[in-house]
C-alpha positions as CSV (number, residue, x, y, z in Angstrom):
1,X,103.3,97.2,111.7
2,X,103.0,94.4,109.6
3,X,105.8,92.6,107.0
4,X,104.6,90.5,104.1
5,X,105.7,88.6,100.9
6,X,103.6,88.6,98.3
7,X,104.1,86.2,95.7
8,X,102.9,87.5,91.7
9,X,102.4,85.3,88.7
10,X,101.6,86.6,85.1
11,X,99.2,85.6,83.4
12,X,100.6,82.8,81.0
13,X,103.8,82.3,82.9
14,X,104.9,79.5,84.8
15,X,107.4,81.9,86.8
16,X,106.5,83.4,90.6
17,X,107.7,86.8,91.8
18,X,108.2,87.6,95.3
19,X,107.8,91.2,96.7
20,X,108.1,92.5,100.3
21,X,105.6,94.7,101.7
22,X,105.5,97.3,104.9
23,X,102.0,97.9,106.3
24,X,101.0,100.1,109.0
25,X,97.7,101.2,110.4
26,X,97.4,104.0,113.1
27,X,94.6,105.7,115.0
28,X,94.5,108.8,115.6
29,X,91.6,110.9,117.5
30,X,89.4,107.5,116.4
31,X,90.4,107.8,112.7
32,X,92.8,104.8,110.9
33,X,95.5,106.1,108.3
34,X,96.6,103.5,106.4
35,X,99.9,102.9,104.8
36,X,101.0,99.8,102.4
37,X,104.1,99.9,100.3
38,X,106.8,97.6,98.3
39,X,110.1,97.1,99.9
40,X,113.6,97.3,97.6
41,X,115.1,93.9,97.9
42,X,117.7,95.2,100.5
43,X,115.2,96.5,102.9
44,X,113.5,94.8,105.9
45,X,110.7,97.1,106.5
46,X,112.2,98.5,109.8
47,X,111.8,102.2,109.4
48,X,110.3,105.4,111.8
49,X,107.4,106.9,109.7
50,X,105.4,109.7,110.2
51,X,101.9,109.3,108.9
């Protein structure tokens, strides 16, 4: 699994956002799922998920 920051700026601002992400990829009988989301601020991506 993978952890990320992404960092965001709006068009016209001169401010940054930073979000978390959680990715996963599994194979499974030669076929990937993939799975991407946004962590809440008091998460750390560490979680059992069944895909």
């Amino acid at each position: 699994h993978f952890t990320f920051t992404v960092k965001i700026k709006k068009h016209g601002s001169a401010d940054w956002t930073s979000v978390m992400y959680f990715a996963e990829v599994r194979g499974i009988f030669m076929i990937k799922d993939y799975f991407c989301y946004p962590l809440d601020p008091d998460e750390n991506g560490m979680r059992n998920f069944t895909l």
